[in-house]
Every structure is written in C-alpha cells, then in structure tokens.
N, C-alpha and C positions, 0 to 999 in steps of 0.2 A: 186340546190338552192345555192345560194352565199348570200354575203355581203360586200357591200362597205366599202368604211374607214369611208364617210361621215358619213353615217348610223349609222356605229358603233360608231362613238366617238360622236354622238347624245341621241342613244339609252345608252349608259354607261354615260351620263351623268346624263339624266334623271331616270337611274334605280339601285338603287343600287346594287340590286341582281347583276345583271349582273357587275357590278366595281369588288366586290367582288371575282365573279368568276373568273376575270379578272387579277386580283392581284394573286390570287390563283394557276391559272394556269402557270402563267410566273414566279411563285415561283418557280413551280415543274420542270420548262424548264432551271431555272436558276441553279438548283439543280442538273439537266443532264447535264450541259454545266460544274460544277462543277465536279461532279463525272464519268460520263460518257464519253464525248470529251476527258480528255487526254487520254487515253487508242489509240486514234486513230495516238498522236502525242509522245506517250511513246519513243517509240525504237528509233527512229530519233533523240527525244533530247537527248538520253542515248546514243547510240553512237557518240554524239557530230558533226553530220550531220549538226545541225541547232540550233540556238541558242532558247532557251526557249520563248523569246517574239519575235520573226519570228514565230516560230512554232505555238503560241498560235496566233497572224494575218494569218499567213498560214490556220490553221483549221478554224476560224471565215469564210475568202471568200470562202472553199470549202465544208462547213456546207451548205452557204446559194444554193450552185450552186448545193448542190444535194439535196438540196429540191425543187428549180426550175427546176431544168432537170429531176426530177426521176418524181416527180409531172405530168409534163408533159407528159412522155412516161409510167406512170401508175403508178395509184396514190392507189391501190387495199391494200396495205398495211393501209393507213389511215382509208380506208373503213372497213376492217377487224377488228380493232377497234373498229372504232365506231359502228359496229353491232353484236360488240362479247358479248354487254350484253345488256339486254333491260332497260333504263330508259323511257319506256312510261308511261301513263295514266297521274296521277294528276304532270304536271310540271312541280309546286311549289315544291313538297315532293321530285320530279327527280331531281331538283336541291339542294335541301339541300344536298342530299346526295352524289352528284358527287361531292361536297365542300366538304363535311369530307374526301370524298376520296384523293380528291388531300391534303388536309392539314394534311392525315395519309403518301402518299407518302414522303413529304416533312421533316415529325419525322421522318421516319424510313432512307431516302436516307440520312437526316445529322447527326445522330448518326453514322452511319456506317464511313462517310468521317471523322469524328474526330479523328476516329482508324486507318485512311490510307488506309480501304478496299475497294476497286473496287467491290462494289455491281450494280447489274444490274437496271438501272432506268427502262428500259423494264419492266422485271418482276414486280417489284414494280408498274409498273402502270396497268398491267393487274392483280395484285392482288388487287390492290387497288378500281379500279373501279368494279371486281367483289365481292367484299368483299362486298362493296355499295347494291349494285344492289339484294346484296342473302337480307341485311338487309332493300330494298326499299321495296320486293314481301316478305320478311316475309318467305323465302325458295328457293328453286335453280330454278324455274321457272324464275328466272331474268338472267339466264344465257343460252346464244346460243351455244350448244352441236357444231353446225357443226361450229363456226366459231372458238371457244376453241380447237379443231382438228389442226387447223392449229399452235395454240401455241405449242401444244404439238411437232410437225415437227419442231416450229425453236427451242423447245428445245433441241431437237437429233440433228438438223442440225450443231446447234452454239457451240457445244461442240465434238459430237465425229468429224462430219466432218473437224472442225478448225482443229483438232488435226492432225488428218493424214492427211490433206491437207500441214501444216506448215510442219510436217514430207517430206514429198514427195519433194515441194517445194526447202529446202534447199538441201536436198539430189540429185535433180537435180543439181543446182546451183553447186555443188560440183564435179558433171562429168565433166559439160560442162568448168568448168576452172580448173579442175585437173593439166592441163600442162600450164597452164599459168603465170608466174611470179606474186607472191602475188602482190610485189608493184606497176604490173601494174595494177589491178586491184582495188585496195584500191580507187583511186580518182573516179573510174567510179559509183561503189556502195555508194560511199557516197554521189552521187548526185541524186542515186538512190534510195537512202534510203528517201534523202527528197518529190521527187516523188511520192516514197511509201507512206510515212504519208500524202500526201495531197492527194490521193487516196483514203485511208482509214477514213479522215476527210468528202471526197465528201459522201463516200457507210455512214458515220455516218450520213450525213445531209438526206441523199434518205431514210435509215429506222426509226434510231428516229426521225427525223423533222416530217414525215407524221405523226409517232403515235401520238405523243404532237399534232398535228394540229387539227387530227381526233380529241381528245377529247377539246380540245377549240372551237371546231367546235359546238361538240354536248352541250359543256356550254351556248356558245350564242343563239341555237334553242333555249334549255328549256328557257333562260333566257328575251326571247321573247315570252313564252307559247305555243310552236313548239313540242310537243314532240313526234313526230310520222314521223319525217324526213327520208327521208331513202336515198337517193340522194345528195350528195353536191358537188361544186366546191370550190377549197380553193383556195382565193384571190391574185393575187401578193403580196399586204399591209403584208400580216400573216406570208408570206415567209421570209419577210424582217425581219421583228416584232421576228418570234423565230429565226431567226441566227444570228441576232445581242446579243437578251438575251442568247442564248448558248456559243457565242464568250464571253460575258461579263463575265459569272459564268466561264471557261477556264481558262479564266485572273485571278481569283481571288482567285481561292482556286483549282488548276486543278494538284499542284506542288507536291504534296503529293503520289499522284496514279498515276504519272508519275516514281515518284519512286521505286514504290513499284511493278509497272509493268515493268516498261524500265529499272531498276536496280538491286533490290531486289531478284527477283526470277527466274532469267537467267543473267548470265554475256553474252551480246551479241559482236560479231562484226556487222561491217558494212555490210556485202552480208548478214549475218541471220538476222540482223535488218530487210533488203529489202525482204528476203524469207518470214519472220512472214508478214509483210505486205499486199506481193503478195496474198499471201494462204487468208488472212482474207478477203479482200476487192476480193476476188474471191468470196468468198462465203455467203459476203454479198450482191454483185451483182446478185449472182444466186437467191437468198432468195428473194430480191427487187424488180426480175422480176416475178417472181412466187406467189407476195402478200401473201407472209409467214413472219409474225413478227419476228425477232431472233433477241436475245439479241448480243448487238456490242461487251459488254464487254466480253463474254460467247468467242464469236470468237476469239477475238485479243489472249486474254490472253491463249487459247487453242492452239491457232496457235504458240504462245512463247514455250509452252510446249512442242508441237511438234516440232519445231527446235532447241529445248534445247534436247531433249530425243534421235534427228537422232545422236548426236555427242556421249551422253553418259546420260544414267539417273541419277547420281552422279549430271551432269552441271544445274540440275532443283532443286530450293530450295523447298523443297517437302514442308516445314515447312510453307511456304508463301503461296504454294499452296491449305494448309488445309484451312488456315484460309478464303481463298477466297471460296471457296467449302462448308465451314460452314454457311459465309454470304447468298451465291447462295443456300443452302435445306431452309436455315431460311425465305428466304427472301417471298416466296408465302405464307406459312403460318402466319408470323408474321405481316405481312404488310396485306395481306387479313383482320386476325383478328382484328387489329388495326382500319381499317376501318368499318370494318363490326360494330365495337360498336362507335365510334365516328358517323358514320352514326345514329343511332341508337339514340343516345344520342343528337345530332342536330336534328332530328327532334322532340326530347321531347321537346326540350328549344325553337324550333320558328316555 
C-alpha cells in the first residue's frame, strides 16, 4: 500500500490531524539531519578534505541516493519499524500517541544538540515510539518481542562491531603503505577521505531515511483510519521530501557535532579519517542489508575510537567519549519515559 503526492497534499489539507502529524514528523527528520548527518561528514571536514558547505551539499544528494537505492534493493529496515510496535485498534487514540512520541523525540534530540552531544536519533525514535505504544495498550502488549530482537543486534553491532572494524581498518591501511613515502600518499587519502564521507552519508540516507519514512508511513495510515496496515511501498515524493529536510537541518545546526566528533575526541589524519569511514559505512552496509536498525552515530563514532585506540589509547579523548556514552544509556530511558507520559497526557487533553 502507497500513496501519492496528490493524495497526500489533498488528504493533509483537508485533515488536520494528519497536517499535524506531518509537521511533527519532519520536525524529528529535521532534528536527525541536525544531530545525526554530521557525524557522516565529521572526519572529512576535520581533516580539512572538504569544505564544510560542500560536505553539508555532499551529504544532502548522498542522504537522498541512499534512501532511493537502499529502498529499492530492501527496504526491511523501514518495515522493522514500522512493525516493532503495535499502534492498532482505535486510530484516533494510535495517533495521538505517535504525535507525543515524535514531539518527546524532538525535547529530548534538541536538548542534547545544545550541549554538542551526538545522541542517537535512532534510539530516540525506537524509544519514542515504544514509550507510546507501552502508554497506547496501558502495558508491554504494544510492543513486538521479535521485532525489538533485532534492535537489540544493531545495538551490539553499532558499537562493538564499529569499534574493531575502525581498529582493523586503519591498522590495514597502515601495512599496505608502510613503505610508501607519506607525502605521496597525503593527496590520495584526501580525496579519499571525501569519498568516505559521501559513502557514509549514502549508508546514513539507506538506514535512517527508511526508519523516519517507516514511521511517517504509519502517521499517514492512522491519520487516514488505517490502522492495521502491515504492508507498504514508500513513494518517490517521501524520498525527496526527507533528504531534502535532513540536508536542511545539516546546514543549520550540524557544526557543533562535527566538532565534537571530527575534532574533539580524536586528532585524526587523513588515511584514519578514510579508515573510520571505511569501517562505519561497512557496517552499516552489512546492517542495511540484513534489515537490522543500527544507530549511525553509535558506528561513526565507535569506528573513531577504534582508529584513535589502534595508534595509541592516550590519542582517544576518553572525556568526550563519556559524555557520548552517558547521552547513548540515557537516551532509551529518558526519551521512552518522556513519551510514555506526554502520550499519556495527549490523550487526556483531546
């Protein structure tokens, strides 16, 4: 089951709820494109590969191109989503609640970004909408066991994997030109580096684009009184629609957590720029084909770690690294919570 543009921009005219939801959701897209996208184009701009507004146009067209190609060759990530918790039965009450959820993702992802911390929009959105979903059924009955299985994977996957992949990675990189004159080297990695970041922007467009789509997806069923959909194709129009809103939130507020990941907690070169790259967009390739959600940030920044730790654990600002690790235990709980009673509290009021 799909839907047009026509359609939609008929149906959202005529329905508020649905405007609403609408607004709502490209909030939380615009939030990801804010806090989450740079992380894809950190090291690149950090090593001075690429100029910060290339790199933010760089990740806008390879945001949209991995949500049309990944889309295409399997789209099981957006599905996994949208079936990881149940909004069925009445709606109306389905969608009040997936509105608080998205408008508890949106507090909790822009408190964090004021601090500079690279919290996971991932996470936030599966806590979010399951936080909903426990306060829709009044108990865990609104949550699907086997499809939360798979979150649990990209959580192992996105953090130890990145790790010792970025480990591995530079630590190759480092045989294979052992004997090779540095500064012949330098100009190759530096074009490699940008490579990397648009690589790492596509694998960001293939797994958050689907999740965001997935739940815009299931906004518009409820907001149509669909709520028992289980099947969907998602449109060219939406593909457009969120990689333009991710490139716009990039541009706006994306300089911060560029920082504090490309700068801050690794002094990179340019080949470990391109290692951390490699290693992340490996493995969020593998995760993309496998319709396993995994946090992007979880990997980049894991991947950093591990090509900061193969030289020396001293070159990793451990200090920067708590603070990320405090946001990412917080982040399911607080952001669950937060939903679970803002749900909870919208449905008392309408």
């Amino acid at each position: 089951m799909t839907i047009s543009l026509s359609e939609f921009l008929s149906q959202m005219i005529s329905n508020p709820a649905l405007l609403i939801t609408v607004v709502l959701t490209l909030g939380v897209i615009l939030v990801n494109g804010w806090t989450d996208a740079p992380n894809a184009i950190a090291t690149c701009v950090s090593t001075r590969s690429i100029s910060p507004k290339a790199a933010v146009f760089m990740a806008a067209l390879f945001n949209f191109l991995g949500v049309l190609v990944m889309t295409l060759v399997n789209k099981t990530v957006a599905e996994t989503i949208y079936n990881m918790v149940d909004f069925g039965g009445n709606p109306t009450e389905a969608l009040i609640a997936l509105c608080a959820a998205l408008f508890a993702i949106v507090v909790w992802a822009t408190g964090a970004s004021l601090f500079g911390i690279p919290t996971s929009e991932s996470h936030a959105l599966i806590a979010g909408v399951s936080g909903a979903a426990i306060a829709l059924h009044s108990g865990l009955s609104g949550i699907n066991g086997a499809a939360w299985i798979k979150v649990i994977y990209g959580l192992v996957l996105s953090t130890g994997l990145g790790f010792g992949a970025g480990w591995i990675s530079v630590k190759t990189i480092e045989f294979i030109c052992k004997s090779i004159d540095r500064r012949r080297t330098t100009s190759f990695f530096k074009n490699a580096q940008v490579a990397g970041g648009a690589a790492m922007a596509f694998m960001h467009g293939a797994q958050d684009g689907q999740k965001f789509m997935g739940v815009f997806m299931l906004g518009v069923f409820l907001a149509k009184g669909q709520a028992n959909v289980t099947s969907f194709d998602i449109p060219i129009w939406l593909m457009i629609l969120c990689s333009a809103v991710m490139g716009l939130g990039t541009s706006i507020g994306g300089y911060r957590i560029i920082k504090a990941v490309g700068m801050d907690m690794v002094k990179l070169e340019t080949y470990q720029g391109f290692a951390a790259d490699l290693a992340a967009a490996g493995c969020l390739l593998l995760s993309s084909l496998t319709g396993i959600p995994v946090s992007t940030t979880h990997t980049k920044t894991t991947s950093i770690m591990g090509v900061g730790a193969a030289k020396r654990l001293s070159s990793v600002n451990w200090g920067v690294v708590r603070e990320m690790i405090y946001a990412w235990v917080l982040t399911f709980p607080g952001c669950g919570l937060i939903s679970y009673f803002m749900a909870k509290l919208f449905m008392m009021i309408f």
